[in-house]
Each structure stands twice: as C-alpha cells, then as structure tokens.
PATORNU-30127 format. One record per residue (C-alpha): residue number from 1; x, y, z. Coordinates in nm, 2 decimals. Example, Ala and Ser with C-alpha at 12.3 -4.5 7.8 and 13.67 -1.06 7.14 Angstrom:
REM residues 2
num_px_py_pz
1_1.23_-0.45_0.78 .
2_1.37_-0.11_0.71 .
END
This chain:
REM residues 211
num_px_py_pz
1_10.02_15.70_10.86 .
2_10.19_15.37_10.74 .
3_9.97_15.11_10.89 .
4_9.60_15.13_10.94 .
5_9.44_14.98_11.17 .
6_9.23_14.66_11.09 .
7_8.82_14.77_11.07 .
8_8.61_14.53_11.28 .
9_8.50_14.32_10.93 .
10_8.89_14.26_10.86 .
11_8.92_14.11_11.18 .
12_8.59_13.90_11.16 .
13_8.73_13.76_10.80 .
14_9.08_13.71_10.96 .
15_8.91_13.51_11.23 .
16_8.67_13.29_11.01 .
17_8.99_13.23_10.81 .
18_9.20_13.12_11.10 .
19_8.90_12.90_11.19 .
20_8.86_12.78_10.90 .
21_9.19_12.65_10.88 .
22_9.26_12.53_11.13 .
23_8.89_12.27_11.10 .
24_9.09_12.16_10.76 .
25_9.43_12.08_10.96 .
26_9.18_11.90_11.18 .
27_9.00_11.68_10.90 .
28_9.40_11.64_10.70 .
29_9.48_11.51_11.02 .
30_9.20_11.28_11.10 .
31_9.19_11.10_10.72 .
32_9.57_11.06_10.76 .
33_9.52_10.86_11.08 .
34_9.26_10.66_10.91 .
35_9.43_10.59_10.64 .
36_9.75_10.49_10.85 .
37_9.54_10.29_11.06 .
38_9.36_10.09_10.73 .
39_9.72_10.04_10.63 .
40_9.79_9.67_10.54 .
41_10.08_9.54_10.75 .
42_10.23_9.24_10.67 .
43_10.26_8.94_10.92 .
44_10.59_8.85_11.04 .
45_10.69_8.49_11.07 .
46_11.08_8.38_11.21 .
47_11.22_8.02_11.13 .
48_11.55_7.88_11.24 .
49_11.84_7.77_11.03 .
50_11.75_7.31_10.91 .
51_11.38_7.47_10.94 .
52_11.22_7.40_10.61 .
53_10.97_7.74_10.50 .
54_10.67_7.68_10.31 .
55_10.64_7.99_10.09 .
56_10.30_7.86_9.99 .
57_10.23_8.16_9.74 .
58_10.41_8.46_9.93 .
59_10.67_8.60_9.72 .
60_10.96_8.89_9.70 .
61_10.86_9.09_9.42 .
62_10.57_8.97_9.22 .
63_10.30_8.74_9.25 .
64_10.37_8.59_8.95 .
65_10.62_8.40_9.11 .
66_10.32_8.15_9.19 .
67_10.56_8.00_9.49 .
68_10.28_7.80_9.61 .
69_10.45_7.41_9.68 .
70_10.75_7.57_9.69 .
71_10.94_7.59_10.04 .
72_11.31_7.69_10.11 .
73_11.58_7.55_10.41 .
74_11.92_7.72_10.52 .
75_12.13_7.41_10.60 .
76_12.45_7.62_10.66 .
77_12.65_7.95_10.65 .
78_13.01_7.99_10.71 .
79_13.29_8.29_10.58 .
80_13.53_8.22_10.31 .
81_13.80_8.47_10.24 .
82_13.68_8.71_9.90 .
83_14.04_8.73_9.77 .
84_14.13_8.32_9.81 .
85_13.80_8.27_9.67 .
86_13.81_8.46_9.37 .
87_14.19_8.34_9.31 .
88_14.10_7.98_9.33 .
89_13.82_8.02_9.05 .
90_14.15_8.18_8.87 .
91_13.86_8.49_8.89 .
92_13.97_8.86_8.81 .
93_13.88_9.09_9.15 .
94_13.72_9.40_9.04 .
95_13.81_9.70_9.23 .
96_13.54_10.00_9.22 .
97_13.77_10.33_9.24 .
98_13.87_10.41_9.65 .
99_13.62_10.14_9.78 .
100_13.79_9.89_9.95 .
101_13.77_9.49_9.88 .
102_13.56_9.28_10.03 .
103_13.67_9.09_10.32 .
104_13.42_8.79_10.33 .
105_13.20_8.62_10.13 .
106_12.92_8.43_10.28 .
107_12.86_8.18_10.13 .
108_12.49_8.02_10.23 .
109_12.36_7.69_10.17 .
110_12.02_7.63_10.11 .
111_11.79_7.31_9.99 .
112_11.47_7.41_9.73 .
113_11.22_7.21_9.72 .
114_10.92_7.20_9.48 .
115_10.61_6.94_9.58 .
116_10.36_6.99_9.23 .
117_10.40_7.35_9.11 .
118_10.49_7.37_8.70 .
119_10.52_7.71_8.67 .
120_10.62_7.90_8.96 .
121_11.00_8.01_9.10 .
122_11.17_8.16_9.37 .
123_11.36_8.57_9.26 .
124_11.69_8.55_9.43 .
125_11.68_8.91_9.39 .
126_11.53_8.98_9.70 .
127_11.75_8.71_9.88 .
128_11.88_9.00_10.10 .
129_12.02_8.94_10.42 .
130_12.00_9.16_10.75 .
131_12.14_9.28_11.06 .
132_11.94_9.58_11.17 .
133_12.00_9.83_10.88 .
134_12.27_9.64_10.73 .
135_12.18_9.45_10.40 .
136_12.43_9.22_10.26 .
137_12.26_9.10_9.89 .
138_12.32_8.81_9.67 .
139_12.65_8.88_9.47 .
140_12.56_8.74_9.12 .
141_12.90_8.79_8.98 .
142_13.05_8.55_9.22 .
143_12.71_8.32_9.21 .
144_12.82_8.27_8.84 .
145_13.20_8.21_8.93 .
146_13.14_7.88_9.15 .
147_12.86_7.70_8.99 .
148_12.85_7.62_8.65 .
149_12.51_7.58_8.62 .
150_12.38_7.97_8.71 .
151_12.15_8.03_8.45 .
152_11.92_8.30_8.60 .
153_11.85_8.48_8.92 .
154_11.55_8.31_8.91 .
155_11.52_7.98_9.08 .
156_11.30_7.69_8.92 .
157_11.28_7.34_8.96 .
158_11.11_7.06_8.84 .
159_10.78_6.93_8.99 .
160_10.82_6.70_9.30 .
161_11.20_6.78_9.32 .
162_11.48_7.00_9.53 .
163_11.80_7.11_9.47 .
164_12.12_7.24_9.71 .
165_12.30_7.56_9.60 .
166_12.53_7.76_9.76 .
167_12.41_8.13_9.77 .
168_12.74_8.38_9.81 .
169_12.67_8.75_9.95 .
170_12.94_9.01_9.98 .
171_12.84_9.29_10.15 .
172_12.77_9.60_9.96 .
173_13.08_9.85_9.84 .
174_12.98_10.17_10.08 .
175_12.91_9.94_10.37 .
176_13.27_9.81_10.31 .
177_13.41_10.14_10.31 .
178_13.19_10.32_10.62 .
179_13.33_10.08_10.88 .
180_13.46_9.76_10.73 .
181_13.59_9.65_11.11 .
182_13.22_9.64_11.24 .
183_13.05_9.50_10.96 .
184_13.29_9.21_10.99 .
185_13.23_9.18_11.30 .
186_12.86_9.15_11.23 .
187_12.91_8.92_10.98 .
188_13.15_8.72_11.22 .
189_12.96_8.66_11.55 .
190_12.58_8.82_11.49 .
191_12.26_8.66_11.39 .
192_12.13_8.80_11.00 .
193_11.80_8.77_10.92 .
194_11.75_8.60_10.55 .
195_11.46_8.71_10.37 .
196_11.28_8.44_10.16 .
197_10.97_8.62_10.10 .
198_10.81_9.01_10.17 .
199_10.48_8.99_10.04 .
200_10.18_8.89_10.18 .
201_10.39_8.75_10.48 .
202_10.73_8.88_10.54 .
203_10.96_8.56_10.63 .
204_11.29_8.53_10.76 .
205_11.53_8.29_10.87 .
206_11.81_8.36_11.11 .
207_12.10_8.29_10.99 .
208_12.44_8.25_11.21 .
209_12.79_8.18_11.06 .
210_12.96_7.87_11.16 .
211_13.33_7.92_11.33 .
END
C-alpha cells in the first residue's frame, strides 16, 4: 500500500493549518490596505504657459533646495531643428551606435524669479517634460552649447531678482528610435506637461509648441 490514508488528527492539523492561513492572508491583506490608504499623496496643481508658479518651498529632489520666494514662468516654447542647431554653434553631433538623431530640440523659455531667499535654488534635473509616459528631459550638453553662462544644473539667483533662459530638451535616444514619427508628432501638435516641482505639491505647467 503506497498511500495511507490520513488518521482523523492529520486531518484536524491539516484543517487548523488551512485556517490558520488563511486568518494571516486576511490580516496581510488588511494592514496592506491600511497602509495604502495612510499613503501620502501629493496634491496636484496645473498652471498655464505666461502663469507665473510660486514654488514657495516645494521642490524636485531635495528639500534643501529651500525654493521658498522662488517662483518660475514658461513664456514660450517652439522646435528648432537638432542638426541646424548644433551646426550653427559650429557643435560636434554625437551619434550613440544604431540610435537615430534627434529631430527637434525644444527649446523652452522660462523667466526665474527670486523675491528674498539667499540660499535656496531651483535643480533643473527634474525639469522633465511630459506627454502621458513620454518624458523628454533637459539636454545639458546642448544647455552648455548656447549659453555661455551654464555654470551648473542648479539654478540660483540673487535676492529680489529674475533671470530669462532658454531651457533645450531633446527627447531621450530609445524614445527616438521606438517610433521617432509619433513622438514628433507629440512634440509637434500635443500639450506636455513641465514639471517644476514633485514634492510636497506636484506642479506642472502645460506647455504647447508655437507653429
């Protein structure tokens, strides 16, 4: 006989353990849903493009960018061509293997103002524009090609003063190379979202290329 048959107190201990867990699966599940339901979710707030947006101490990724007096306005955004770009700053184009070069640049102006604060600054690093799940980021490399006074990816000015830049984004390499006809498209005729801050408000601006 291979298999015996279970005695009454193997299938009383099978049972309590069954029981047992399932009561844990129960009390997994419930402290999930509580903890899920403590969970801190940032407030969303949506500003228009010639809107300026107070920052007033939210920030990208650290709090010690102390952003309070600091507030940030999208004046424009329009396309320039990468290559006639990059060839006008007499600027080598880098090409990354199979990936493709860019088509556009945007190139996004934006006033920064400072009422009062000493210390505190804005990260571009988290400058990211959106469309859905496309993010087109600050390209640094061509940030230092066409102004001569990129120092840092950190923005500071003086108290109780603002300065206009141009911010350029090129979309990033795999994007390019998935479907380079619809991200130009995006970039072309759709509304991006630019993120100025993420933390403890989440703010955006829309942002829509000019024709």
């Amino acid at each position: 006989m291979l298999f015996r048959p279970m005695t009454r107190n193997k299938r009383l201990a099978a049972f309590i353990s069954c029981v047992i867990a399932i009561l844990l699966l129960i009390v997994w599940a419930v402290k999930c849903y509580g903890v899920n339901a403590k969970a801190f979710r940032s407030e969303v707030e949506i500003y228009q493009t010639g809107e300026f947006v107070p920052l007033d101490g939210d920030f990208i990724t650290t709090s010690e960018e102390n952003t309070a007096g600091y507030s940030i306005r999208v004046n424009k955004a329009y396309l320039v061509d990468y290559t006639e770009l990059m060839n006008s700053y007499e600027a080598e184009i880098t090409k990354y293997g199979l990936f493709p070069i860019h088509t556009y640049c945007l190139m996004v102006e934006v006033t920064v103002k400072n009422e009062g604060n000493e210390s505190g600054y804005i990260d571009c690093l988290g400058l990211n524009a959106y469309n859905g799940a496309l993010k087109v980021p600050v390209d640094y490399e061509v940030w230092r090609i066409i102004d001569e006074n990129f120092k840092s990816t950190q923005l500071r000015l003086r108290p109780d003063s603002e300065a206009t830049i141009i911010l350029p984004y090129t979309a990033q390499l795999l994007d390019e190379a998935m479907n380079k006809k619809e991200l130009n498209r995006r970039l072309e005729d759709e509304t991006l979202l630019l993120c100025v801050s993420e933390f403890p408000t989440i703010k955006l601006i829309e942002v829509k290329t000019e024709k």
